[in-house]
C-alpha positions as CSV (number, residue, x, y, z in Angstrom):
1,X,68.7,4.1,-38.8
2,X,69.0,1.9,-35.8
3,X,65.8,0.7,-36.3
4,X,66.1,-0.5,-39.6
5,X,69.3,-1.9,-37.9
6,X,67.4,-3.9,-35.4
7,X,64.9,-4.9,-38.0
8,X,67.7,-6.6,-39.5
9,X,69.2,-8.2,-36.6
10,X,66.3,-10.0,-36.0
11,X,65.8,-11.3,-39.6
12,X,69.8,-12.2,-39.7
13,X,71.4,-11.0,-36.8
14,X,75.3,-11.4,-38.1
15,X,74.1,-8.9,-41.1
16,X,72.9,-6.6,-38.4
17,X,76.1,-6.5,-36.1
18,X,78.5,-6.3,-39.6
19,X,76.6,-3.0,-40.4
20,X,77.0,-1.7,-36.9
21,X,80.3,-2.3,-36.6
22,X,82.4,-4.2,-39.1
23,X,84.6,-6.8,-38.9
24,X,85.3,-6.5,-35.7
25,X,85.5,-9.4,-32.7
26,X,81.7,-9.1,-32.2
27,X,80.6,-10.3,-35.1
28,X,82.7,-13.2,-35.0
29,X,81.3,-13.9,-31.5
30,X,77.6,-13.3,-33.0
31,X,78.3,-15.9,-35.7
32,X,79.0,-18.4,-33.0
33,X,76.0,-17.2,-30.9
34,X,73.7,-17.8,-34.1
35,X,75.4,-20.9,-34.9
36,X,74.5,-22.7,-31.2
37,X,70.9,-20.9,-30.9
38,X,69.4,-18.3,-33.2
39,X,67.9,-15.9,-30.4
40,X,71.2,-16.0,-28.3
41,X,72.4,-14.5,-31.7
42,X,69.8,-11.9,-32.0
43,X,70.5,-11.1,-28.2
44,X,73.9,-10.4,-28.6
45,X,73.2,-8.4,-32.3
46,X,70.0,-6.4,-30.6
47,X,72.8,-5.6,-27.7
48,X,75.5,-4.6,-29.8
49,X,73.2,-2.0,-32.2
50,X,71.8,-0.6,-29.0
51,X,75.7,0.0,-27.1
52,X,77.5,1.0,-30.3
């Protein structure tokens, strides 16, 4: 699944972080990452489905 997850991430990474782990702080910090750069955005998501 965290493949598919990662998959994901990359495409939208917000999408990917909201399945991994909700509403939570991190997504709103990866919806500012992916506002000011896409791939600090996919970073952050990538890092977040790989720790949770």
């Amino acid at each position: 699944m965290d493949i598919i997850r990662i998959i994901i991430a990359i495409i939208l990474p917000p999408v990917g972080v909201f399945m991994q782990v909700g509403l939570g702080k991190h997504f709103w910090i990866n919806i500012l990452l992916t506002l000011l750069g896409y791939f600090p955005g996919i970073i952050h998501a990538v890092w977040v489905i790989a720790k949770y």
